[in-house]
Backbone as JSON Lines, residues from 0, in Angstrom:
{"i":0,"aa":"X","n":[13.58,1.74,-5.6],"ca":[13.49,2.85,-4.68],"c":[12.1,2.85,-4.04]}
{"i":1,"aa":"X","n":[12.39,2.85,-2.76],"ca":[10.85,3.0,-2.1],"c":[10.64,4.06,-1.07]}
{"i":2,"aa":"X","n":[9.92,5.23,-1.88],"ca":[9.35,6.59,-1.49],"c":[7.86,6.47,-0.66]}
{"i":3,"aa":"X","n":[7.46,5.14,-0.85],"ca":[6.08,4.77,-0.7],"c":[6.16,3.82,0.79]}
{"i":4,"aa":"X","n":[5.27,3.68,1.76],"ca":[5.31,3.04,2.39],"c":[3.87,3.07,3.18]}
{"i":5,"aa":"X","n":[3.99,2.66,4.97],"ca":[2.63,2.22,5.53],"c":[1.82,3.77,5.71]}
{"i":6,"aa":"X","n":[2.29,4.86,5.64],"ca":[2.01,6.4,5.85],"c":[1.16,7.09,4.59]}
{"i":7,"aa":"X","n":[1.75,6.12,3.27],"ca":[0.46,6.47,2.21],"c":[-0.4,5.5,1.97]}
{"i":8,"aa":"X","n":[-0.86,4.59,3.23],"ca":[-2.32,3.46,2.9],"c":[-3.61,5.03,3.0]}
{"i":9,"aa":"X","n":[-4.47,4.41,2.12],"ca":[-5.44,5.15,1.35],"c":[-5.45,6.21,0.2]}
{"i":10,"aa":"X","n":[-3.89,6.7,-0.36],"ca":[-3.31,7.14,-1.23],"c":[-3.34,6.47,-2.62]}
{"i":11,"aa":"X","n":[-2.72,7.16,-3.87],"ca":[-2.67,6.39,-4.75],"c":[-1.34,6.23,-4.95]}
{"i":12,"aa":"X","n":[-0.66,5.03,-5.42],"ca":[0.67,4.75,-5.37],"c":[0.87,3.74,-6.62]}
{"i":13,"aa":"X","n":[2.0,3.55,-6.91],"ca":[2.25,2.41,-7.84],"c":[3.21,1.81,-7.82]}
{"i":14,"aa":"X","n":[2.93,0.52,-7.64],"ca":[4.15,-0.28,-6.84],"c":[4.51,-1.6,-8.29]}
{"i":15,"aa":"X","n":[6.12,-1.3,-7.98],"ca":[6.53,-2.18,-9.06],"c":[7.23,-3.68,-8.11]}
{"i":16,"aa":"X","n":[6.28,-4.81,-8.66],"ca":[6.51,-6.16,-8.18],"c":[7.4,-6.5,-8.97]}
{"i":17,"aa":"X","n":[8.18,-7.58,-8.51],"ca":[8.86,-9.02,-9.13],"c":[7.79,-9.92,-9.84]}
{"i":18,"aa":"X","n":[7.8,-10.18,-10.69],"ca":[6.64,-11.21,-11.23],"c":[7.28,-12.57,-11.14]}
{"i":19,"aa":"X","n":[6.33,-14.19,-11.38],"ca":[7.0,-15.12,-11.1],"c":[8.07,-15.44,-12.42]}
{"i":20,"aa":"X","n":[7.95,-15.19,-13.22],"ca":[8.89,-15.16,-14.67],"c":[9.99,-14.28,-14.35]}
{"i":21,"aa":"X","n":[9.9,-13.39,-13.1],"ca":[11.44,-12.73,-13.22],"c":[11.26,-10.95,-13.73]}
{"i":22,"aa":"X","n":[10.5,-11.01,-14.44],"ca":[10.23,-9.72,-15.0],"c":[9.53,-9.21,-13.85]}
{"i":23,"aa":"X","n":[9.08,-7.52,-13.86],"ca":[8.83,-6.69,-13.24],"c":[7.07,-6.23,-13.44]}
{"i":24,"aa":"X","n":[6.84,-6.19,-13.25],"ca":[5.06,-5.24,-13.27],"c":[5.02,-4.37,-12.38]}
{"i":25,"aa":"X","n":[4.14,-3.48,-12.85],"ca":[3.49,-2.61,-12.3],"c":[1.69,-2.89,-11.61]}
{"i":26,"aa":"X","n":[1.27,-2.24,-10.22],"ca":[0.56,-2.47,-10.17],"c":[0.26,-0.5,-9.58]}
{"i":27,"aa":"X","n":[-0.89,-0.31,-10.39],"ca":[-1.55,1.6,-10.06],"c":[-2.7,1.25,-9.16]}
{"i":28,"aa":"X","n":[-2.7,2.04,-8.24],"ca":[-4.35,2.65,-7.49],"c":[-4.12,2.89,-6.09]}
{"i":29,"aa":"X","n":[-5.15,2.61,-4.96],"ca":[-5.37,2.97,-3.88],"c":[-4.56,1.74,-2.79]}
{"i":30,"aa":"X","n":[-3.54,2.26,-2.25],"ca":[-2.8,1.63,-1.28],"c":[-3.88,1.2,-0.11]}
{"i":31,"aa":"X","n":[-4.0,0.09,0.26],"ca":[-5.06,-0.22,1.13],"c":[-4.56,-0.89,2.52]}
{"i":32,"aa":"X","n":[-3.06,-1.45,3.19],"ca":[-1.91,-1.93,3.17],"c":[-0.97,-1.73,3.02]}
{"i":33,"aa":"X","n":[-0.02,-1.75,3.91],"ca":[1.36,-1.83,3.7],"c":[2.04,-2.45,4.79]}
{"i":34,"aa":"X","n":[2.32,-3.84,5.23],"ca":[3.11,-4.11,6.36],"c":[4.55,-4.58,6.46]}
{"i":35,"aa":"X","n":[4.49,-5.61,7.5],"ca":[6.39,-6.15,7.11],"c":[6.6,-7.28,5.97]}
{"i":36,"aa":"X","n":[4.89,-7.63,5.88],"ca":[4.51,-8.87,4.74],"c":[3.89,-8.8,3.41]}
{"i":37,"aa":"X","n":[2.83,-7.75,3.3],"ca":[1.86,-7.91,2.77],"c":[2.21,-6.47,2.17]}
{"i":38,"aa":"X","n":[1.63,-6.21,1.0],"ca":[0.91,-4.75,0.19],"c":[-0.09,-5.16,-0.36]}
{"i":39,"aa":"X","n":[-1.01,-4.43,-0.15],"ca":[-2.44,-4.27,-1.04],"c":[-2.78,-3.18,-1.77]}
{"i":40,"aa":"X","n":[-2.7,-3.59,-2.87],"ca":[-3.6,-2.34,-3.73],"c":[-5.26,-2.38,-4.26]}
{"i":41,"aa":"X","n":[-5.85,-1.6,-4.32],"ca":[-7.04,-1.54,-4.94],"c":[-6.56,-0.89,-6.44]}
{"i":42,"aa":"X","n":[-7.03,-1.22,-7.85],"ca":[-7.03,-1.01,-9.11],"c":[-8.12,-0.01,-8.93]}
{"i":43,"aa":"X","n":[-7.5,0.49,-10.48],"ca":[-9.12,1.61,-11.14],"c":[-10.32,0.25,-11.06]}
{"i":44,"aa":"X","n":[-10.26,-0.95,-11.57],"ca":[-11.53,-1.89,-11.61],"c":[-11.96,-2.41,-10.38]}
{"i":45,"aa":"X","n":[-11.71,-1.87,-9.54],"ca":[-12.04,-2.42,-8.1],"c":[-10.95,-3.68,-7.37]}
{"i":46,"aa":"X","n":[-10.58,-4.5,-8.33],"ca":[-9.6,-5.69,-8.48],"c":[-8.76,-5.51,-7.25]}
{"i":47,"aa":"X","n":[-8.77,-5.97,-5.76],"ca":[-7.75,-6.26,-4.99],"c":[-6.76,-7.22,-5.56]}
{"i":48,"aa":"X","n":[-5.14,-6.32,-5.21],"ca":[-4.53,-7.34,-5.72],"c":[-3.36,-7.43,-4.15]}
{"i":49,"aa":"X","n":[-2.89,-7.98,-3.62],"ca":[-2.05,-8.75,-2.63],"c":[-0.75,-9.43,-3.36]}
{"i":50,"aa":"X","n":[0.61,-8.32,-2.77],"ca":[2.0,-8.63,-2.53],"c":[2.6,-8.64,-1.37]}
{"i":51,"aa":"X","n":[3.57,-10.2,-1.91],"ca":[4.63,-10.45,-0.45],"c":[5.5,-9.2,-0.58]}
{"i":52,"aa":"X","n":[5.9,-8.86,0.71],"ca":[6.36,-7.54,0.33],"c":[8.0,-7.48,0.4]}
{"i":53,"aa":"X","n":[8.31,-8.85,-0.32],"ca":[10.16,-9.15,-0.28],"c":[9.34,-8.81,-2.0]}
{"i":54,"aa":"X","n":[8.65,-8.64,-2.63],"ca":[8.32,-8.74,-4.04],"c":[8.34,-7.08,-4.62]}
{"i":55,"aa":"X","n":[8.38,-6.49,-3.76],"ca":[8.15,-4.77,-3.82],"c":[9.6,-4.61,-4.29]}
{"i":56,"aa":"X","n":[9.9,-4.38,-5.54],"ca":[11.04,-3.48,-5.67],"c":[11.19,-1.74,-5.87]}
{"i":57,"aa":"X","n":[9.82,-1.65,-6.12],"ca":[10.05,0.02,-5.82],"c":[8.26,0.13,-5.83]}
{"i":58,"aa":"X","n":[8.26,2.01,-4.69],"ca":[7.16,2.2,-4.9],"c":[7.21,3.83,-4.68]}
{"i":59,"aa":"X","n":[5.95,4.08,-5.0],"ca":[6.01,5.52,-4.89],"c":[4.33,6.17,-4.75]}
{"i":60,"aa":"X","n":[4.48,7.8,-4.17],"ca":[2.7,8.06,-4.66],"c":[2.96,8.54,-5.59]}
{"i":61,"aa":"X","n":[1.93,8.76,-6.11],"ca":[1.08,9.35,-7.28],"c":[0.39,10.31,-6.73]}
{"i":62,"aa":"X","n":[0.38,11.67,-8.11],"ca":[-0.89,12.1,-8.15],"c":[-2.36,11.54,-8.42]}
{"i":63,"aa":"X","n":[-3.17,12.08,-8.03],"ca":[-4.73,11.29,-8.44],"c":[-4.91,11.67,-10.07]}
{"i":64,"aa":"X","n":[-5.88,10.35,-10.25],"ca":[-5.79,10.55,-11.7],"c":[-6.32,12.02,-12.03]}
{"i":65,"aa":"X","n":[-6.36,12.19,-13.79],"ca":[-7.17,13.14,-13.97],"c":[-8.3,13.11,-14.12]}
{"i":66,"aa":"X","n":[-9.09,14.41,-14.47],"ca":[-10.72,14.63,-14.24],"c":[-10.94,13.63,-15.55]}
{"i":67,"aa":"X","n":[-12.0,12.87,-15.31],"ca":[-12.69,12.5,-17.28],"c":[-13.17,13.64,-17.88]}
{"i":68,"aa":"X","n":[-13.05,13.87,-18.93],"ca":[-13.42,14.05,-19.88],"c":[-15.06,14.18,-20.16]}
{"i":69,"aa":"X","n":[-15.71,14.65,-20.01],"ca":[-16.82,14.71,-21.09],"c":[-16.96,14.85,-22.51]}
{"i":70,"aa":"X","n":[-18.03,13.96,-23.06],"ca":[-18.26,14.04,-24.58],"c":[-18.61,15.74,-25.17]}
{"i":71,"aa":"X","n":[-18.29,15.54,-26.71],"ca":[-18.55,17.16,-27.04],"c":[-20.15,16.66,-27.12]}
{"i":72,"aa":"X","n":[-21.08,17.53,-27.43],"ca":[-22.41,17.24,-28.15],"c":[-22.39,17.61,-29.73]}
């Protein structure tokens, strides 16, 4: 199902790929991309990652993460 498309680039989204083994992944963060070819995401680690976008089997937004946490003292 794809709720997600070129209208949430700079959003957070999480798009589930085809992997080359056949199985599925997930990839979370900032949509940077979205065309008739390509998806780009940015990760929480900065990590650009780049999908063919026949590889997108579903996507969607997200809420933004939550606040961290601070330590107790």
């Amino acid at each position: 199902m794809l709720t997600a498309g070129p209208s949430d680039v700079g959003h957070r989204v999480v798009v589930r790929r085809r992997l080359p083994d056949g199985l599925a992944g997930d990839l979370l963060g900032e949509l940077l991309r979205w065309d008739d070819t390509t998806v780009v995401v940015r990760d929480r680690t900065g990590r650009v990652h780049e999908v063919a976008r026949h590889d997108v089997v579903a996507a969607k937004r997200v809420p933004p993460p939550p606040a961290r946490r601070t330590a107790r003292p």
